[in-house]
Kinemage of the C-alpha trace (Angstrom):
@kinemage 1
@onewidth
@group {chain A} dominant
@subgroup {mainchain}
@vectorlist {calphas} color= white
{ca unk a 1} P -23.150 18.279 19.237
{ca unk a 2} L -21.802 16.861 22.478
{ca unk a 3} L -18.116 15.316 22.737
{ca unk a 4} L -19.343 12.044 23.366
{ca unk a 5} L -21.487 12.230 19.867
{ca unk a 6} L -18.739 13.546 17.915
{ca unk a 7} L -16.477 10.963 18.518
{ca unk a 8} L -19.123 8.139 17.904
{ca unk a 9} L -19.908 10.494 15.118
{ca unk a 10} L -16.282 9.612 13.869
{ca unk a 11} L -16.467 5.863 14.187
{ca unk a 12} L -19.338 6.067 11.668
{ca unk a 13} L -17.980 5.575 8.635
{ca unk a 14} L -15.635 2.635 9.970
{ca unk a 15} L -18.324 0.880 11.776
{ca unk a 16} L -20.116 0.479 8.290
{ca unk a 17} L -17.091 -0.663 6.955
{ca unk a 18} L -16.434 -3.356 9.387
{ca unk a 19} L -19.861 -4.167 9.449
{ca unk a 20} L -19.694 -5.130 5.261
{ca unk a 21} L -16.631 -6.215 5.628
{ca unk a 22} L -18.060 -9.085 8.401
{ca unk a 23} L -21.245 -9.648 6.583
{ca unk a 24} L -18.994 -9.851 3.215
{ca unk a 25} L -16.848 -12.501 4.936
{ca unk a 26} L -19.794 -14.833 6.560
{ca unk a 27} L -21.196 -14.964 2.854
{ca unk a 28} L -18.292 -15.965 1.703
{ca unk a 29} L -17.153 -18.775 3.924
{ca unk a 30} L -20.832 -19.678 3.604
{ca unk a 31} L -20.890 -19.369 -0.243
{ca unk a 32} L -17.399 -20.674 -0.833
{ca unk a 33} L -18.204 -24.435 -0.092
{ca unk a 34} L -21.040 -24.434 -2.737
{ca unk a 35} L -19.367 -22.665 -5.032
{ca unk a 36} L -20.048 -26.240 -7.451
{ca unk a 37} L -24.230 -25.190 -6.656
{ca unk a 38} L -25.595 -23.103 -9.635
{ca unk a 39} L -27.298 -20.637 -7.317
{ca unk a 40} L -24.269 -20.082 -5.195
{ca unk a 41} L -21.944 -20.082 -8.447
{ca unk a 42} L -24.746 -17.031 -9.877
{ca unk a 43} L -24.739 -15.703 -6.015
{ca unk a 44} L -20.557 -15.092 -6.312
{ca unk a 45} L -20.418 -13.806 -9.531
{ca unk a 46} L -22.990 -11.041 -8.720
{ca unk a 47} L -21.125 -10.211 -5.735
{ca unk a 48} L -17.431 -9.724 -7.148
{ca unk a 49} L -18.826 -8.272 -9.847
{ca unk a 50} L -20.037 -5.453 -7.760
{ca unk a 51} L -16.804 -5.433 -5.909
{ca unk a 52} L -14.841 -5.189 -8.911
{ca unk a 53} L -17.621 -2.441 -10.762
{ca unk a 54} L -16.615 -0.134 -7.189
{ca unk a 55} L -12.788 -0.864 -7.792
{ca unk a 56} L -12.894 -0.308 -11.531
{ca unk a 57} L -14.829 2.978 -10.667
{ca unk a 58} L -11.945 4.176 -8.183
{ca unk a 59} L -8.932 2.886 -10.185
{ca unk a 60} L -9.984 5.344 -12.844
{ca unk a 61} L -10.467 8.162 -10.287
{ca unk a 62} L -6.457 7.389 -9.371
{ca unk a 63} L -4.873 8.570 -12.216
{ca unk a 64} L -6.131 11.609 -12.863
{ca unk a 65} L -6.492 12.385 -8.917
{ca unk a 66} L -2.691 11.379 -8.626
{ca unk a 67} L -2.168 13.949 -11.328
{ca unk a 68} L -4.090 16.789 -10.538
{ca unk a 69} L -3.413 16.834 -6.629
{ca unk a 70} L 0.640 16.367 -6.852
{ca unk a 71} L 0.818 18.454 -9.437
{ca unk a 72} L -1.581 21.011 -8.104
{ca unk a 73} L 0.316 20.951 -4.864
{ca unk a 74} L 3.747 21.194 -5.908
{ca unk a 75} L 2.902 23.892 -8.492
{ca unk a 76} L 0.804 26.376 -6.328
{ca unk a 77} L 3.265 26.018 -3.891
{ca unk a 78} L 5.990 29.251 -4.302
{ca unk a 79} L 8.763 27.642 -2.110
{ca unk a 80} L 10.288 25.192 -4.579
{ca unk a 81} L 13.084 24.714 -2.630
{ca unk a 82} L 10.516 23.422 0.063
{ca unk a 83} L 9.189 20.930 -2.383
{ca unk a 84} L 12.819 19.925 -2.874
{ca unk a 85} L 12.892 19.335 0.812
{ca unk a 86} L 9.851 18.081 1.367
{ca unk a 87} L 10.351 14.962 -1.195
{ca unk a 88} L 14.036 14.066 -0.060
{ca unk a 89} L 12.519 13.642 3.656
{ca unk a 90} L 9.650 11.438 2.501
{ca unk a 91} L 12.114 9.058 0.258
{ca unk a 92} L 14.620 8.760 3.037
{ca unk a 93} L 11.720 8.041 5.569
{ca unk a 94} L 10.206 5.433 3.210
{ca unk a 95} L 13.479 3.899 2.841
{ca unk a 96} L 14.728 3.935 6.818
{ca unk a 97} L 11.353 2.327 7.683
{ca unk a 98} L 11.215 -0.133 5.041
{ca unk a 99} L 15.045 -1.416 5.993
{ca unk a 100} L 13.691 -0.890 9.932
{ca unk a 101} L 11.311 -3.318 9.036
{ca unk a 102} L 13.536 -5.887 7.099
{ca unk a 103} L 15.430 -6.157 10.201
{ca unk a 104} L 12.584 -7.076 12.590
{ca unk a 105} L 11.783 -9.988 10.276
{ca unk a 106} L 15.061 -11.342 9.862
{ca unk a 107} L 15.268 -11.269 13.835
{ca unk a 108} L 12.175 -12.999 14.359
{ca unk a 109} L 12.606 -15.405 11.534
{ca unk a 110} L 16.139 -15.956 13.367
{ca unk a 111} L 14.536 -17.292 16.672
{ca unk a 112} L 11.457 -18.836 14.742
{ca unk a 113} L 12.834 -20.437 11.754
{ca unk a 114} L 11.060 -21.231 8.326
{ca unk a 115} L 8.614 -24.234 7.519
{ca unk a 116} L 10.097 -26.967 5.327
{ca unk a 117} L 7.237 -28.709 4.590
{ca unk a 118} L 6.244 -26.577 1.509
{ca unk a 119} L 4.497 -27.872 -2.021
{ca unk a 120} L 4.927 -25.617 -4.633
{ca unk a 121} L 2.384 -25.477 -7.408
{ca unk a 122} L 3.030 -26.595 -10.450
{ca unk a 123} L 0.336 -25.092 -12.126
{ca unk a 124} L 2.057 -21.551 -11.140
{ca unk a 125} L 3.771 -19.774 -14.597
{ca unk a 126} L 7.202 -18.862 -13.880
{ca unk a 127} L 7.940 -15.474 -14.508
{ca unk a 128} L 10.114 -14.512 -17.444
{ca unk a 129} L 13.621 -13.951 -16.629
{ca unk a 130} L 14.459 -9.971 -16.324
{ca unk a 131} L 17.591 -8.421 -15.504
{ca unk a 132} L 18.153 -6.332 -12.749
{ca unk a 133} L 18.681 -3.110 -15.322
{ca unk a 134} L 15.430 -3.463 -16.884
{ca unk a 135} L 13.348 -3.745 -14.032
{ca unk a 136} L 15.122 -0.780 -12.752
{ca unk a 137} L 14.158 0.819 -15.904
{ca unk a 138} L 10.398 -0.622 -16.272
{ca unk a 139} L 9.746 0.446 -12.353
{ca unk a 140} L 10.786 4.182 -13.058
{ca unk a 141} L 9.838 5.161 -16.385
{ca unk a 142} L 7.409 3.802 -19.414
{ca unk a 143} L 8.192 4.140 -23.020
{ca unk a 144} L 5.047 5.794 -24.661
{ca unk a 145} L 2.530 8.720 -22.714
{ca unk a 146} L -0.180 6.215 -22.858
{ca unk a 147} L 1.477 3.619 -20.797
{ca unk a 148} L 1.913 6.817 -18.219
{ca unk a 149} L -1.623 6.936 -17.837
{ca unk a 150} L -2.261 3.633 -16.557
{ca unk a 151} L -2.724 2.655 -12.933
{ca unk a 152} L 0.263 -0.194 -13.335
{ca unk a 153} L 2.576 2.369 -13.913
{ca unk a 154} L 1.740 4.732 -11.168
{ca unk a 155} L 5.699 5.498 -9.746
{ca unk a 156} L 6.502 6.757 -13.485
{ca unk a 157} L 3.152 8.643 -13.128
{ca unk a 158} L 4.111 10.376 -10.201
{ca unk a 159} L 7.771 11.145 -11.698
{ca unk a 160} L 6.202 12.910 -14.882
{ca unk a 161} L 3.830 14.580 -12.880
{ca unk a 162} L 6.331 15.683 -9.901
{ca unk a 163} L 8.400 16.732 -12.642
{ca unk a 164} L 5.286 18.943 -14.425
{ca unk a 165} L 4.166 20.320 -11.286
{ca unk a 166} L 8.074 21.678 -10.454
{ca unk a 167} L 8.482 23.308 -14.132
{ca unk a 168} L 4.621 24.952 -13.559
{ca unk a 169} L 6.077 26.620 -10.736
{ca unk a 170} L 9.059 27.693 -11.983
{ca unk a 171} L 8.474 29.645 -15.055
{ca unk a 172} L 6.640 32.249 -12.872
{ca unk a 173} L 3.620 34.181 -14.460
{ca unk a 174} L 2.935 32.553 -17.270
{ca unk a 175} L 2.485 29.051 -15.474
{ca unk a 176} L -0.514 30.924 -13.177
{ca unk a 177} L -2.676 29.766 -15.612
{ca unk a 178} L -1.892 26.150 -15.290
{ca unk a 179} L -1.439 25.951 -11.826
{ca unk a 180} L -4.937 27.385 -11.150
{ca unk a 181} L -6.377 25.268 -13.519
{ca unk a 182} L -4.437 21.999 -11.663
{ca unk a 183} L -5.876 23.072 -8.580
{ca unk a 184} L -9.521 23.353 -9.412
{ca unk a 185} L -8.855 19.977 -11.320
{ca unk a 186} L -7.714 18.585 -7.658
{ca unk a 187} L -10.945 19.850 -6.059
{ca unk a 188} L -12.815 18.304 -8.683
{ca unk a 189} L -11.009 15.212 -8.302
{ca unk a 190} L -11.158 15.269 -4.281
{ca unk a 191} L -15.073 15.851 -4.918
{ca unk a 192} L -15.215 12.911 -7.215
{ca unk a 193} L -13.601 10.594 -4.763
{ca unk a 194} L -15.577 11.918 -1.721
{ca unk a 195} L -19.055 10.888 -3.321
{ca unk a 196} L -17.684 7.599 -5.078
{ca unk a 197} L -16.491 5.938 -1.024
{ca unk a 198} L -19.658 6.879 0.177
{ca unk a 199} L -20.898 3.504 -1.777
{ca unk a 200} L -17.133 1.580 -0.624
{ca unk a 201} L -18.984 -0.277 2.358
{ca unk a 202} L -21.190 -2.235 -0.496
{ca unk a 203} L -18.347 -2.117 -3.018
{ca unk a 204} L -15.591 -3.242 -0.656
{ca unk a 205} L -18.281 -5.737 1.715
{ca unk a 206} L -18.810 -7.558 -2.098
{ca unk a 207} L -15.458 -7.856 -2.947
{ca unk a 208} L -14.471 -9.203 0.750
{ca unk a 209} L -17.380 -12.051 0.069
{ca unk a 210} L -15.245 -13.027 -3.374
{ca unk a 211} L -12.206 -13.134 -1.842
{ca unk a 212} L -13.134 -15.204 1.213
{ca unk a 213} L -15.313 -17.885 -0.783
{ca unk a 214} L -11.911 -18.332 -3.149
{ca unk a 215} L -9.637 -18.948 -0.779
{ca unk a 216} L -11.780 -19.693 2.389
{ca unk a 217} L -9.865 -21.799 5.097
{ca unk a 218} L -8.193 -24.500 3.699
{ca unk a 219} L -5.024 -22.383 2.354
{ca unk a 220} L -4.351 -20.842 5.389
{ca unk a 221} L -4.173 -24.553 6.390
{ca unk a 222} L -1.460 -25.112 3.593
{ca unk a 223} L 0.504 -22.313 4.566
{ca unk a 224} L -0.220 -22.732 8.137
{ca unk a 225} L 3.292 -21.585 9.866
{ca unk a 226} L 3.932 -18.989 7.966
{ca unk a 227} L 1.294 -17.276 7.830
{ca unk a 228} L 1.337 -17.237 11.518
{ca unk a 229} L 4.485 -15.929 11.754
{ca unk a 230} L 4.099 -13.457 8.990
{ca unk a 231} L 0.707 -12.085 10.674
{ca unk a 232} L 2.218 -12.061 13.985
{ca unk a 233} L 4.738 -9.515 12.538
{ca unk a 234} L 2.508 -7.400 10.650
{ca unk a 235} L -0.245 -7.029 13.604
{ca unk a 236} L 2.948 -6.117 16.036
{ca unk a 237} L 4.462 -3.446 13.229
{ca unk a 238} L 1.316 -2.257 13.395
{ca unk a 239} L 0.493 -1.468 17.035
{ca unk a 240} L 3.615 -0.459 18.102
{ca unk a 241} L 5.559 0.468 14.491
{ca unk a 242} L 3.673 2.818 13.348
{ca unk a 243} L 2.622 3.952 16.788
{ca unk a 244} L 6.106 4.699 17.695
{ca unk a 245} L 6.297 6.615 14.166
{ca unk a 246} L 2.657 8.042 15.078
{ca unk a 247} L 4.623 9.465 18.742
{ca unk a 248} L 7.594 10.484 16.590
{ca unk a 249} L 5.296 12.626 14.728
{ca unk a 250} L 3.112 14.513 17.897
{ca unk a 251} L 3.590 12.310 20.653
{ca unk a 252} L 0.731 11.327 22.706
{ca unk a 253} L -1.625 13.150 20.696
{ca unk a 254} L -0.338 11.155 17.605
{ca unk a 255} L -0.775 8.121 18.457
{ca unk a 256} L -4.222 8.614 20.236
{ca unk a 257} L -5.468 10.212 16.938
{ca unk a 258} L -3.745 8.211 13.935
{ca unk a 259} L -5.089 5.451 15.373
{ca unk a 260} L -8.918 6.841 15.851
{ca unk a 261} L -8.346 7.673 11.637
{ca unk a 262} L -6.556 4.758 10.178
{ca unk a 263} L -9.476 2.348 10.517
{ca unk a 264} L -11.289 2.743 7.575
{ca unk a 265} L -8.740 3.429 5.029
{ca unk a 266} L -6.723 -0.387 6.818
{ca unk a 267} L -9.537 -2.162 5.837
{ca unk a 268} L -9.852 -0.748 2.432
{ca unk a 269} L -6.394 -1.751 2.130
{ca unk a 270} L -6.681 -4.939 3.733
{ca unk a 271} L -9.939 -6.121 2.225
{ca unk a 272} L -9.200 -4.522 -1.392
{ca unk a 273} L -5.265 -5.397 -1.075
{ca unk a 274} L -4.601 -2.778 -3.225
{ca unk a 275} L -2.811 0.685 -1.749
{ca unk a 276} L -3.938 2.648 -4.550
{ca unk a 277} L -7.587 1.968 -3.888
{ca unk a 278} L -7.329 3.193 -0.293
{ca unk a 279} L -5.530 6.521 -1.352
{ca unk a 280} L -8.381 8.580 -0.978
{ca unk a 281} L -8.998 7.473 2.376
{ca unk a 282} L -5.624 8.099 3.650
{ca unk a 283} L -6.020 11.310 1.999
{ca unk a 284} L -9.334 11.546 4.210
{ca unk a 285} L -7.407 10.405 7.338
{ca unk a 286} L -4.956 12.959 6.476
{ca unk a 287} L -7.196 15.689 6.607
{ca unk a 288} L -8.957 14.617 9.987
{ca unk a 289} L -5.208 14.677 11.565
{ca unk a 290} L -4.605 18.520 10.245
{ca unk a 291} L -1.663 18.137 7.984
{ca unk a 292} L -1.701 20.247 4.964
{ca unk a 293} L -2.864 19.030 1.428
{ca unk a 294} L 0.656 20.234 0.265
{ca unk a 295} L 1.974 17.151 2.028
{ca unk a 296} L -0.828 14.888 1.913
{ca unk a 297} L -1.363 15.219 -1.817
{ca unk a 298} L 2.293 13.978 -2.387
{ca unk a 299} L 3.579 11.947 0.281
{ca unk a 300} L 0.097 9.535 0.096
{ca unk a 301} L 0.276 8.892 -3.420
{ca unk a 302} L 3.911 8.416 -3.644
{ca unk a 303} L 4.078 6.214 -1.230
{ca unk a 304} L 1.600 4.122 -2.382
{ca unk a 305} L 4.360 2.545 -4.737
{ca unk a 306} L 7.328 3.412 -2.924
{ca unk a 307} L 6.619 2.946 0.816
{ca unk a 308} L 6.249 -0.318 1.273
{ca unk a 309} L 7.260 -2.279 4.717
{ca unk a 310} L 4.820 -4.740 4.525
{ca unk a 311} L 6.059 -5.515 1.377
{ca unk a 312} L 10.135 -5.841 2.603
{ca unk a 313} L 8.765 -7.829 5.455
{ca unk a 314} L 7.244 -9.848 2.942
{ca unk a 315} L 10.227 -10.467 0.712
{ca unk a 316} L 12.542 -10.497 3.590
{ca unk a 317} L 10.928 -13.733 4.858
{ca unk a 318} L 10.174 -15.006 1.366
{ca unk a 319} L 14.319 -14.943 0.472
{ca unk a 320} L 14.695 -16.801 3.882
{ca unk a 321} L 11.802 -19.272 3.149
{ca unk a 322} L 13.439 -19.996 -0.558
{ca unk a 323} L 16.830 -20.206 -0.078
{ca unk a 324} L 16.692 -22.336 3.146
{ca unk a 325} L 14.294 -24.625 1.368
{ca unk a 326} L 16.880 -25.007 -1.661
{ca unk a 327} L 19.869 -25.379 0.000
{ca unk a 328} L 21.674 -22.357 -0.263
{ca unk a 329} L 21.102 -20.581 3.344
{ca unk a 330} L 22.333 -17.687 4.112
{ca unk a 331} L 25.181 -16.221 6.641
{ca unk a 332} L 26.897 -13.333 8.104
{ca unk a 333} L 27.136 -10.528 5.898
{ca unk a 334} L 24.877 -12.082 3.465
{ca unk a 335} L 21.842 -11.238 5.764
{ca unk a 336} L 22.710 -7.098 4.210
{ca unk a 337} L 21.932 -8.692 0.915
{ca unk a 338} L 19.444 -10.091 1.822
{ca unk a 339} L 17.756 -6.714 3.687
{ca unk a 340} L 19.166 -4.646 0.117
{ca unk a 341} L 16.923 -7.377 -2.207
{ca unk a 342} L 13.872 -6.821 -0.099
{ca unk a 343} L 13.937 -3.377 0.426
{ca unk a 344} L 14.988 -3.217 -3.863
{ca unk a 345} L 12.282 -5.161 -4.873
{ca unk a 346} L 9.102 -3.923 -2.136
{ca unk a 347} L 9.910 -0.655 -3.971
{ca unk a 348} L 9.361 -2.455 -7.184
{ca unk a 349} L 6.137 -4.050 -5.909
{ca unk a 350} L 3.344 -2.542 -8.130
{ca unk a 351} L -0.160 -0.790 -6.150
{ca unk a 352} L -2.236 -3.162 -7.385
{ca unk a 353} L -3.645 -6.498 -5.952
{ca unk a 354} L -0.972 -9.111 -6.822
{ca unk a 355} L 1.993 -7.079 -7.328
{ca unk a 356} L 3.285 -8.642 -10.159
{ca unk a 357} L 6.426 -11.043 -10.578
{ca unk a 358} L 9.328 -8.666 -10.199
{ca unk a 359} L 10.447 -9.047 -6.826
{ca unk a 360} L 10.240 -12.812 -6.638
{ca unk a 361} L 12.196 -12.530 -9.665
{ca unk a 362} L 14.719 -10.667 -8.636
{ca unk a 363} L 15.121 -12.767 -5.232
{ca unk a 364} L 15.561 -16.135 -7.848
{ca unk a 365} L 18.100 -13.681 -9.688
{ca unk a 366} L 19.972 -12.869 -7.064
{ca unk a 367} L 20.585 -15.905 -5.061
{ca unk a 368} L 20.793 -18.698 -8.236
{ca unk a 369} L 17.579 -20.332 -7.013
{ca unk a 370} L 15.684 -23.074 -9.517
{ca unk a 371} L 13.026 -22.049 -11.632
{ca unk a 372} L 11.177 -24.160 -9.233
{ca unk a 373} L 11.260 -21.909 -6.626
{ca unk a 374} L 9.325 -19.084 -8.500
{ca unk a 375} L 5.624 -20.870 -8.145
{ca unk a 376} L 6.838 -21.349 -4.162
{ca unk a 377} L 7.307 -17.459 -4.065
{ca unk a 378} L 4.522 -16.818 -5.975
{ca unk a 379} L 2.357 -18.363 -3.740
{ca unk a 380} L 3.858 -17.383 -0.362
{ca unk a 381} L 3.713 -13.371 -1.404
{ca unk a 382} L 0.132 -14.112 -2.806
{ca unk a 383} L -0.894 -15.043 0.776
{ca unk a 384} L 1.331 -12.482 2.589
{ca unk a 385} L -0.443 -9.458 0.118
{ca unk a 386} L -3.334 -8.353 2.508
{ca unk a 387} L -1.185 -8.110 5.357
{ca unk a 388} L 1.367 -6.115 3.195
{ca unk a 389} L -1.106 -3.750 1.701
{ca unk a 390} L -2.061 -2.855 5.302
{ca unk a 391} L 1.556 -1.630 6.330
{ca unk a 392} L 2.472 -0.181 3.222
{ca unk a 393} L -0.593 1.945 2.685
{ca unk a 394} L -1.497 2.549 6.833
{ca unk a 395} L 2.829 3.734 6.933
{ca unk a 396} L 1.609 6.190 4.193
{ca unk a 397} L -0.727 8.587 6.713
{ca unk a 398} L 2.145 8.133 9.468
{ca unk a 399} L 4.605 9.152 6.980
{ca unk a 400} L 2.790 12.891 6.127
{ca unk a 401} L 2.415 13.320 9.724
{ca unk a 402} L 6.337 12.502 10.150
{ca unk a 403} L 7.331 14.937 7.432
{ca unk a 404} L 4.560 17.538 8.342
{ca unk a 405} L 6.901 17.522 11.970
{ca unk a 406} L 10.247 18.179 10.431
{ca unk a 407} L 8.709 20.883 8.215
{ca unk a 408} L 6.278 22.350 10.510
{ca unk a 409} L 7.795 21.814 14.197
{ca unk a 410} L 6.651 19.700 16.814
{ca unk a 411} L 3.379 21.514 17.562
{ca unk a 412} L 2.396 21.070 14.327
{ca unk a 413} L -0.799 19.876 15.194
{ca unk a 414} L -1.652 22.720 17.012
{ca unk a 415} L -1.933 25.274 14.306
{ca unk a 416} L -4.171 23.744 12.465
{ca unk a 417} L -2.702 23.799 8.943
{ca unk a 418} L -4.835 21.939 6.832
């Protein structure tokens, strides 16, 4: 195979994605409209229905792929200590980026300023009122083992299973067993996952058609200035963010390459809006770059709930938005409360489309804002979600090739670890 085939041979897989995604799109803008029609009412509910059958399919691949391939990694791995290691780097890099990227918002948002001309929708539920403590306490743990095993609770998941992967290590011989059974499990698992995204170009393309019919044009309209801003930041953090983390991690070479992988697992994130869904292609992307599934396997899934920049950039200009709309602006050293909330609650964010409540919660909490702006928030995050999927789960493939540099050297890429 020549050079010149090989690479096109790598664009492949993207190309069909961007292709469904497109196709997904014009049927939806097209469908959308009639969406009052019988036939285009039947039309839509085939198509997210297939979407959601592909999604439903790879949410219950998560857990148990989560489980088996952290596990498995940590616990066939005989240098604890460089587990140890390994995870503090990762948490510190997740939480330096996400507070990098808190900063850049409240900069731009500094010199743009916020729209005041927003309608909140009544319709909207509130959330119920949480304290600080229990959120704390619902986003790191769960109270029964079958709440564990649930894709909404995927950063206690990852806890447990951290935590059963270290103690199969460490009691020596008699965890052999174990750990070679958690390691075929994560080939299984990786095998599972490979076959099941060969169909994600129809899966994904059908869920993209849903999404675009219901919300199609006119609430971009509605939301018009922010989203522009918003976008603006995400497609710059993008480029040159995770580039510059991409050149951190292997210079030239990084950037040239993360880029040439990243394609297909950002629109699975962006077109899905879900960062667990697009785990195994990071995973996949991960591979392709060289670093080691004893990275990979840990830093991917973990920070698919806990590295989340799109999310603080998100909630950064969200606390701006609300509390210059209700009067109580902030100044001066208020702005580090400000960057603390976002980066607090983004790590609270849940994987899944949506996100739940808690961090627009916790921004009403925390600055005495009316019930009435919860719906506002609501809203505003709902339409800032596919952009913030793409940075948190994209800043997850940067991330292993970060830490693969500090514990591998700066020609990691050269010795072809994976």
């Amino acid at each position: 195979m020549t050079q010149k085939s090989s690479k096109l041979q790598s664009y492949k897989e993207p190309l069909k994605l961007i292709i469904a995604c497109l196709i997904g799109a014009v049927i939806g803008l097209w469908l959308g409209p009639r969406q009052d029609a019988p036939a285009a009412a039947t039309a839509l509910s085939i198509l997210a229905a297939i979407g959601q059958i592909f999604l439903n399919l790879l949410f219950c691949i998560l857990v148990p792929l989560i489980f088996f391939s952290i596990a498995g990694s940590i616990a066939n791995n005989k240098d604890i200590r460089k587990v140890g290691k390994m995870l503090v780097y990762t948490i510190v890099f997740f939480i330096a980026t996400a507070a990098l990227a808190g900063v850049i918002t409240l900069i731009v948002v500094h010199f743009t300023g916020v729209p005041h001309n927003f309608v909140g929708d009544s319709s909207a539920a509130a959330a119920a009122e949480t304290s600080l403590t229990q959120q704390i306490v619902g986003t790191f743990t769960v109270g029964d083992l079958p709440d564990l095993i649930s894709r909404y609770h995927v950063l206690p998941l990852i806890i447990m299973t951290i935590f059963f992967g270290i103690c199969t290590g460490l009691v020596g011989k008699e965890g052999e067993m174990m750990a070679s059974f958690l390691q075929s499990g994560s080939a299984v698992m990786y095998k599972m996952t490979e076959l099941l995204m060969k169909l994600a170009p129809l899966g994904i393309g059908c869920y993209f058609a849903d999404l675009t019919a219901v919300y199609g044009v006119e609430l971009l309209k509605t939301y018009g200035q922010a989203m522009l801003v918003f976008y603006a930041i995400v497609f710059v953090y993008f480029f040159i963010g995770l580039g510059f983390y991409a050149w951190l991690a292997a210079g030239s070479w990084g950037v040239k390459n993360f880029f040439r992988v990243i394609l297909s697992p950002a629109l699975t994130a962006l077109g899905t809006r879900s960062s667990a869904a697009a785990i195994p292609l990071q995973m996949n992307a991960c591979d392709e770059l060289g670093i080691p599934r004893e990275i990979s396997s840990v830093v991917v899934p973990l920070g698919a709930t806990m590295h989340m920049d799109g999310a603080c950039i998100a909630m950064t200009y969200a606390t701006i938005l609300a509390t210059t709309m209700f009067g109580v602006p902030v100044h001066g050293a208020q702005f580090l409360l400000v960057l603390f909330v976002a980066v607090a609650s983004s790590v609270a964010t849940s994987s899944v489309p949506g996100g739940g409540a808690a961090g627009e919660t916790m921004i009403v909490s925390v600055f005495s804002l009316p019930a009435a702006a919860m719906p506002i928030l609501l809203m505003v995050v709902e339409l800032f979600d596919p952009g913030c999927t793409l940075l948190n789960s994209c800043g997850d493939t940067v991330a292993s090739m970060v830490v693969t540099r500090i514990l591998y050297g700066r020609d990691w890429y050269q010795k072809k670890l994976s």
